[in-house]
C-alpha positions in Angstrom: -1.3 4.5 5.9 -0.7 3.9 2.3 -0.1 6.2 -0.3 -1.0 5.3 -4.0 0.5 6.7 -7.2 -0.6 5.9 -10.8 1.9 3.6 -12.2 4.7 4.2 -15.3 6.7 1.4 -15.0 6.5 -0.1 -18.6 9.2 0.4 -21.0 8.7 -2.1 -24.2 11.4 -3.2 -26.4 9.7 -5.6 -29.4 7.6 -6.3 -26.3 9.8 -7.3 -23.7 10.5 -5.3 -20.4 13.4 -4.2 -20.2 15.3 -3.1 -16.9 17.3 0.0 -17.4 19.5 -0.9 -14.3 22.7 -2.0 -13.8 22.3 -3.0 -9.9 24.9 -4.5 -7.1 23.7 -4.9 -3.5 23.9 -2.1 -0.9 26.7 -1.6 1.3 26.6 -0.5 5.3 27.4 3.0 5.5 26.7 3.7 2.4 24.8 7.4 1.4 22.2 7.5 -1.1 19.7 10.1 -1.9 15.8 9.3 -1.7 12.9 11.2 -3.1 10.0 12.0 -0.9 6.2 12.9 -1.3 6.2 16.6 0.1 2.8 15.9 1.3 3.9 13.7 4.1 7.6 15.0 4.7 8.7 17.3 7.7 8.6 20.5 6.3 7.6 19.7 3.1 11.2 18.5 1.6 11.0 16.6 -1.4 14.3 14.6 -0.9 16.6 13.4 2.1 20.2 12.1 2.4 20.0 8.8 4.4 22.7 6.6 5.7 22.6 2.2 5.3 22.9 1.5 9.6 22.0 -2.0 9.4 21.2 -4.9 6.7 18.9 -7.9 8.1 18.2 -10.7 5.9 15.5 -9.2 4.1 15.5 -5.5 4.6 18.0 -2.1 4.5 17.5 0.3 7.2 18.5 3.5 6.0 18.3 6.3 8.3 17.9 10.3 7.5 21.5 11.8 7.8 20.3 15.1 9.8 17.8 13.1 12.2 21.2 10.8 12.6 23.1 13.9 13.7 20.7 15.0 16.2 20.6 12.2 18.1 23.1 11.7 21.2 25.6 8.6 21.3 22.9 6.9 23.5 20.3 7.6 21.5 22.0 6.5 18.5 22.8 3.1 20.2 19.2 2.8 21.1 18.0 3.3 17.6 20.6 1.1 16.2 19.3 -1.6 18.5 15.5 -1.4 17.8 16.3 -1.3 14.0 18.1 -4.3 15.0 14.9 -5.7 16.4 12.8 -4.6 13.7 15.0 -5.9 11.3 14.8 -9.8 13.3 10.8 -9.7 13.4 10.7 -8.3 9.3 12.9 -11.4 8.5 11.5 -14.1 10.8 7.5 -13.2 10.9 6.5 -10.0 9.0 8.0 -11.1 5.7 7.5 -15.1 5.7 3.5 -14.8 7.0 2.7 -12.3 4.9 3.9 -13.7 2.0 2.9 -17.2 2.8 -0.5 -15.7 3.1 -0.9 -12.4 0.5 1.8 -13.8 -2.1 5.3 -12.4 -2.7 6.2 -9.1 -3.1 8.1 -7.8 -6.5 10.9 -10.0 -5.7 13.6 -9.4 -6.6 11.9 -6.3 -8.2 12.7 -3.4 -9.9 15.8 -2.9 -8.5 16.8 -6.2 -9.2 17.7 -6.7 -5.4 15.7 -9.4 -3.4 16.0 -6.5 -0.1 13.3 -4.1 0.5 14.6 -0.5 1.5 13.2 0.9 5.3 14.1 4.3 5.3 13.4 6.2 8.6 12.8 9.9 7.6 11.0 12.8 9.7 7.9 13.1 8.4 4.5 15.0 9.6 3.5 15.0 12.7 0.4 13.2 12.0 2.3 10.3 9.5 3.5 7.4 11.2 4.5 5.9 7.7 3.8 5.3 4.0 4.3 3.4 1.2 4.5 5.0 -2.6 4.1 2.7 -5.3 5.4 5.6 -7.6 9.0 3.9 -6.6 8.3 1.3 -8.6 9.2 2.8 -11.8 12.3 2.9 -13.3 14.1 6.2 -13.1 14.4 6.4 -16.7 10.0 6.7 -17.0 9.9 8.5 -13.6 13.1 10.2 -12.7 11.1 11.3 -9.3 11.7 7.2 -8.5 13.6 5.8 -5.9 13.9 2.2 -7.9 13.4 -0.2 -5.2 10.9 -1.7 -3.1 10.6 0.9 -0.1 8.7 1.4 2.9 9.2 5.1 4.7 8.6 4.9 8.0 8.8 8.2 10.7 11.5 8.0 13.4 9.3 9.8 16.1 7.2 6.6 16.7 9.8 4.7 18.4 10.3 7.7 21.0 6.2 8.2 21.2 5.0 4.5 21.3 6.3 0.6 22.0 8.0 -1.1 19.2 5.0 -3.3 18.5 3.7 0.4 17.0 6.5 0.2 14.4 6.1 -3.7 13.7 2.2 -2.7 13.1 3.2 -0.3 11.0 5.5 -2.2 8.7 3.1 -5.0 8.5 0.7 -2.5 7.7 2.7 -1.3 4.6 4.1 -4.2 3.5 1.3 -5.5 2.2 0.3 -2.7 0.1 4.0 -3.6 -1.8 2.3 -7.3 -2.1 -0.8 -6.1 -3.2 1.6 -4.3 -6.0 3.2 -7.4 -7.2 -0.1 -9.5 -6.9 -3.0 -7.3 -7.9 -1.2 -4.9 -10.4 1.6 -6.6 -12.0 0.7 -10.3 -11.8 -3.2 -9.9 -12.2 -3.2 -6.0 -14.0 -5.8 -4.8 -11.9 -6.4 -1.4 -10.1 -7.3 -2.1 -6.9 -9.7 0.0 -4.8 -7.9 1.6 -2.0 -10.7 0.5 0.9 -10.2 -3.3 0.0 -6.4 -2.8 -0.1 -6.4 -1.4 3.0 -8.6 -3.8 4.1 -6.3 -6.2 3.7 -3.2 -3.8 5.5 -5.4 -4.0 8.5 -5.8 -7.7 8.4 -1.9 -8.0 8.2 -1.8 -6.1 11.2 -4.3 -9.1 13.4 -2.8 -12.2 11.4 1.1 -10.9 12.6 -1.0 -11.2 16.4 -0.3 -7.2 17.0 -3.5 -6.5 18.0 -2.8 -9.0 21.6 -2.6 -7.5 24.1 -5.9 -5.0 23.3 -4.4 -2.4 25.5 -2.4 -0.3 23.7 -2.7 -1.8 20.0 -4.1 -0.8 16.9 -7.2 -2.3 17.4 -7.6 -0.2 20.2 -6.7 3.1 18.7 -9.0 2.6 15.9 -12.3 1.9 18.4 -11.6 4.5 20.3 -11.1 6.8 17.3 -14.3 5.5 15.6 -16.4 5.8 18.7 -15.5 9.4 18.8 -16.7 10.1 15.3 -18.7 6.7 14.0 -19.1 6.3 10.3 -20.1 3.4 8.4 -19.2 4.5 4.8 -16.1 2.2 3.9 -16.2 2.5 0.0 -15.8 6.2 -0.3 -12.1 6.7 0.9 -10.6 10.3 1.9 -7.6 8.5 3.4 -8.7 10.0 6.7 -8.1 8.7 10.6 -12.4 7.4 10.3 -11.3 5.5 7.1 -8.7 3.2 8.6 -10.8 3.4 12.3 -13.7 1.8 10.4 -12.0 -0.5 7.9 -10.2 -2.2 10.7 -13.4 -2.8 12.9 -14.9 -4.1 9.5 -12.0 -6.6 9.2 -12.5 -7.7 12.8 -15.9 -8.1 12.6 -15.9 -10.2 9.4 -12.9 -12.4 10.9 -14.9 -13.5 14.0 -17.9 -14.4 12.1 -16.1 -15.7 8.1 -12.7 -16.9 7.5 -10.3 -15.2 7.4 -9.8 -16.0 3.7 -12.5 -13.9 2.8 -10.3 -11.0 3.1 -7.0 -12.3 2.2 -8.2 -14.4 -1.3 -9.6 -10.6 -2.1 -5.5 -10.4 -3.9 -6.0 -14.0 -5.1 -9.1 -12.8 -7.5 -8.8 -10.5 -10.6 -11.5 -8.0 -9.8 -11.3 -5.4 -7.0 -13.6 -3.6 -4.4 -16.8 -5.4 -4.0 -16.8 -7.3 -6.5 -13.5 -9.0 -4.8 -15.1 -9.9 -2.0 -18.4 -11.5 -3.8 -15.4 -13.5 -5.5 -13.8 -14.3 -2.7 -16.9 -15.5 -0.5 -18.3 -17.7 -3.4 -14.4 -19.5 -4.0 -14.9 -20.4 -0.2 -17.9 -21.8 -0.6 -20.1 -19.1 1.0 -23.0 -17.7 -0.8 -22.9 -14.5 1.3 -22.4 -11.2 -0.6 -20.2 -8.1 0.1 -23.7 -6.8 1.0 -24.7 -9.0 3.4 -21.5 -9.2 5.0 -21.8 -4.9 5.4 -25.7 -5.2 6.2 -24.2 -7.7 9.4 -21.6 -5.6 10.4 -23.8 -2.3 10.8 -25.9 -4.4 12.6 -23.6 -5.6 15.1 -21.9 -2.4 15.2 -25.5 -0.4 16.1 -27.0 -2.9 18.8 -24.2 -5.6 19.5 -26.0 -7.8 20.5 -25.3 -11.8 20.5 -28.4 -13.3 22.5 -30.5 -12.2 19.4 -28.4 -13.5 16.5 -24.5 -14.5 17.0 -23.9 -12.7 13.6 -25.0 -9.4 15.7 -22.3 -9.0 17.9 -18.4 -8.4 18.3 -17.1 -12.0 20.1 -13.8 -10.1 20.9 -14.8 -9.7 25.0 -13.0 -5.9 24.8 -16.0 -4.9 21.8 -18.3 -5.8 24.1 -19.6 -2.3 24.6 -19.5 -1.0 21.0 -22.8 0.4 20.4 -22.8 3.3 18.2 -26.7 5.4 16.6 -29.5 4.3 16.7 -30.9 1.0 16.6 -34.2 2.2 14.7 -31.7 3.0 12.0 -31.6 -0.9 11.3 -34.7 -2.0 12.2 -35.5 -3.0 8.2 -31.4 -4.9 8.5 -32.4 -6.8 11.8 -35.8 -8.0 10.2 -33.8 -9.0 6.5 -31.3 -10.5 8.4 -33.3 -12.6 10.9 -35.5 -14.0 7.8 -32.4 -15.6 5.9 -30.7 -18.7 6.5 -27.2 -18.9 8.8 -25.1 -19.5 5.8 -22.1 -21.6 5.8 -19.6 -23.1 3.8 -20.6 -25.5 1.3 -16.8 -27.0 1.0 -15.1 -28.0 4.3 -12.6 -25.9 6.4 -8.6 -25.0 4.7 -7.3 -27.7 7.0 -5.3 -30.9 5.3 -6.1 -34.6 6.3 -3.4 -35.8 3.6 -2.6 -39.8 5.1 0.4 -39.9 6.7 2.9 -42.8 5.8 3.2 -43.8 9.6 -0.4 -45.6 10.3 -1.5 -47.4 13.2 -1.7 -51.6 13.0 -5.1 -51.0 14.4 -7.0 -48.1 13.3 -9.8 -46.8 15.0 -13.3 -45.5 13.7 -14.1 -41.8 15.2 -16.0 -42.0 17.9 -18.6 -40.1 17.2 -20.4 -37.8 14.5 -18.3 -35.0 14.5 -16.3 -34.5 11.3 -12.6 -34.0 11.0 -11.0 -30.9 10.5 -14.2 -29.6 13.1 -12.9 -27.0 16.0 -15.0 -28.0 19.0 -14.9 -26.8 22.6 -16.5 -28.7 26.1 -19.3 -26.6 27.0 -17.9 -24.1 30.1 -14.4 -24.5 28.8 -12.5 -22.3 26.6 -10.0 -24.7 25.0 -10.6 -25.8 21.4 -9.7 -28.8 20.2 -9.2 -29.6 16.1 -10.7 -33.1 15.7 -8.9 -35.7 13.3 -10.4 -39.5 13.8 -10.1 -40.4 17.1 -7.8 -37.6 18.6 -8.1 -34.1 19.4 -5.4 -31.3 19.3 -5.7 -28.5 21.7 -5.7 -24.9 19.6 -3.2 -23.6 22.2 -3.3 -19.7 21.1 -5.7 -17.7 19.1 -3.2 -16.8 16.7 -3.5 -19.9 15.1 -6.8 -19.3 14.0 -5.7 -16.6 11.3 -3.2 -19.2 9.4 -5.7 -21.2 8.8 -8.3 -18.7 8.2 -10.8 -20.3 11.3 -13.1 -18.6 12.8 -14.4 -18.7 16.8 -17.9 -18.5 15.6 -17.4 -22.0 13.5 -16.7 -23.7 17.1 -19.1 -26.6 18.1 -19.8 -26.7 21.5 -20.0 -30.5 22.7 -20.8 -32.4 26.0 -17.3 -32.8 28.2 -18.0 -36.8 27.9 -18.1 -36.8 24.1 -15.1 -34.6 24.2 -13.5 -37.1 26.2 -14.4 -39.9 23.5 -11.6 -38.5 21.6 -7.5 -38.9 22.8 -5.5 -36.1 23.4 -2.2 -35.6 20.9 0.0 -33.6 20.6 2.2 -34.8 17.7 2.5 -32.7 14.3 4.1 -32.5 11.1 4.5 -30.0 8.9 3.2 -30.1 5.3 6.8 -29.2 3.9 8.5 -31.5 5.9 8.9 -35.4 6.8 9.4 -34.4 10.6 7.5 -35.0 13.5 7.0 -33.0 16.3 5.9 -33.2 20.1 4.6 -30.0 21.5 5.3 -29.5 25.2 3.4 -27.3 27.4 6.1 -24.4 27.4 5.0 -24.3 23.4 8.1 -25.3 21.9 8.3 -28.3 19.7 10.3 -31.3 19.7 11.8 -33.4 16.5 11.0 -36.9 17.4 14.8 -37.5 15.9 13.9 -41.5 15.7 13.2 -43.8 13.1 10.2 -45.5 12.5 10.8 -48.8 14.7 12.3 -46.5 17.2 8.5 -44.2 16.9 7.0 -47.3 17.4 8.8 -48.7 20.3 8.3 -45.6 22.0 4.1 -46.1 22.2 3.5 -43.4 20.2 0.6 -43.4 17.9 1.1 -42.7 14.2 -2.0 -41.8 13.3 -2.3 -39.2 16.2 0.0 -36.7 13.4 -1.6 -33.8 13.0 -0.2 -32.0 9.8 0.2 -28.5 10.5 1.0 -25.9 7.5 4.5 -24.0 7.7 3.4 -20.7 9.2 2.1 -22.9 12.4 5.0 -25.0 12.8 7.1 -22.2 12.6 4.6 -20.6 15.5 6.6 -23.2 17.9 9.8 -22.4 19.5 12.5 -25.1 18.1 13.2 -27.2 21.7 15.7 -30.2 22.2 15.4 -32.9 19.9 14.0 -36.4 21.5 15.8 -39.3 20.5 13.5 -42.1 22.6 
């Protein structure tokens, strides 16, 4: 969940901020003192003592001294252990995708320290976490303050659930600190909470948490809104039916738009809305905020893709959300089945940049499909991204969110014309000069060979995909290939 606080964080000197703090980095073992909202602490407290147990690259894990205490020897060393494992995916996947994404977080912030504070505190039984953006402030115009760029997150869930819960969790906050730095500070806007946590939910599917269905947050939420549907996601209460139906709302728009239509919502200076009008039109779609709602209540009601694809969940587990009745949107079915599919009128976030290595004989594409199109054979489930002659095999669906694709943007083709096109499996990253070979255990190679060495080997220079950073990192790093 996240918690929001208006801000007073400005202290002007001749107009220039000025930090009141005189900072050096935290030290394991070390005690310090943080404020609490009584409103979600265990028994109401309104401060706990907490102890630094471990520093990852990126984060301090501070743990509740009398939570600590209670624990056996084993139990500590059990805790110690997932922290340590939380701590590995903050730094190596919650952290760099989000922020490759959303935009950095206040970095290194207010308390002029590039670590953000985890501090595992008991809190209410029905708070598995929450983020205050009240801690933003100096002490000296908020003396209630912690001064640092926290995250509180309750101990109980690694007892109750898998650590996946936790990661989910953390992802989930985390971006509400983004959404800080970006939307308040950088753009000085007051977001609305819904698109926010709008947003927090997304975090959650592009980090892949919701795979496997069973068990995730995905599947919480459906089975929470099936029990009490509700299709009002503007008016927030910061109840479980707020996050329940804001999360179904952000799967259903990611199977059907790119994902960018939720994530550029931080990118724009307006909020709520009026975000997502401004976020659909710099993608190129001429779709509204209300269209995109009008669609989803469709789906939602009768879930049904024979009809229109737009009125449906593609996710095979949604298959059997149906929820009121579908006289209620009789009038949406016959509105939406009178307009136009709409798509984008610029072509999909994918780069076609030349690469310096070109073949001596190039080759015209074989037929009229364009490049940077996703395409599948027809009975087959693979996709394939299409550059000139060669196809690249999409080899997991959690690709599709870094790029902000969308299943419902596949073309189904004929198997011969998808055998026109030569299979590759070479990529480079955007941010690098390397090449890669993928094998089929997904890890990638370095092709650690020069360029009369590449060519010697029969390799084809322009099969080179470029991939952005967040896919390449997707690979596990195998042995390099000299040959």
């Amino acid at each position: 969940m996240g918690k929001f606080v208006k801000f007073i964080f400005l202290i002007i000197f001749f107009g220039v901020l000025v930090p009141f703090i005189s900072v050096t980095a935290d030290t394991l073992d070390q005690n310090q003192h943080f404020f609490v909202d009584q409103k979600y602490a265990l028994n109401g407290v309104t401060g706990v003592d907490a102890t630094l147990k471990h520093i990852s690259d990126k984060a301090y894990f501070y743990i509740e001294n009398g939570y600590w205490n209670s624990l056996s020897l084993a139990d500590q060393t059990d805790l110690i252990s997932k922290i340590v494992q939380i701590g590995a995916e903050f730094d190596n996947r919650i952290h760099p995708l989000e922020t490759a994404v959303f935009g950095s977080e206040p970095n290194p912030g207010v308390d002029d320290d590039p670590h953000i504070t985890i501090l595992l505190t008991p809190l209410a039984s029905s708070i598995g976490g929450f983020f205050d953006s009240s801690n933003e402030n100096i002490k000296t115009a908020l003396t209630s303050s912690n001064a640092r760029e926290m995250i509180y997150v309750n101990p109980a869930l690694q007892n109750q659930r898998e650590i996946r819960d936790i990661y989910t969790l953390i992802a989930h906050e985390f971006q509400h600190l983004i959404s800080v730095n970006q939307k308040n500070f950088l753009q000085h806007v007051e977001d609305e909470v819904w698109t926010n946590e709008l947003r927090s939910e997304y975090a959650v599917m592009l980090l892949g948490y919701n795979e496997p269905y069973e068990g995730s947050n995905l599947q919480r939420r459906t089975i929470n809104f099936l029990r009490n549907p509700s299709f009002d996601l503007v008016s927030w209460n910061n109840a479980e039916i707020d996050y329940d139906e804001i999360n179904l709302f952000a799967e259903y728009v990611t199977e059907h738009w790119p994902a960018k239509i939720i994530t550029d919502t931080i990118k724009v200076s307006v909020g709520g809305k009026t975000s997502i009008d401004a976020s659909l039109a710099r993608n190129g779609y001429l779709d509204s905020y209300d269209d995109l709602y009008r669609y989803w209540k469709i789906a939602t009601t009768i879930n049904d893709c024979p009809t229109n694809p737009r009125f449906c969940y593609t996710k095979p587990e949604l298959a059997n959300i149906r929820v009121g009745n579908p006289a209620t949107v009789a009038d949406l079915i016959v509105w939406a089945n009178g307009r136009p599919q709409t798509t984008p009128t610029v072509l999909p976030p994918y780069s076609t940049t030349p690469l310096p290595i070109v073949s001596s004989n190039p080759v015209s594409s074989p037929t009229a499909v364009l490049n940077g199109s996703l395409v599948r054979a027809v009975g087959d489930t693979k996709v394939y991204l299409i550059q000139d002659q060669y196809r690249r095999h999409i080899i997991n669906a959690k690709i599709f969110p870094i790029y902000g694709w969308s299943f419902a943007n596949v073309k189904e083709i004929s198997i011969a014309e998808l055998t026109n096109y030569k299979n590759s499996i070479l990529i480079r990253s955007t941010a690098t000069d390397r090449v890669y070979e993928i094998d089929s255990q997904v890890r990638r190679h370095w092709l650690h060979m020069t360029e009369p060495q590449f060519r010697a080997s029969t390799r084809a220079g322009d099969s080179i995909f470029n991939v952005n950073p967040l896919e390449l990192n997707f690979y596990k790093l195998g042995a390099e290939i000299i040959r």
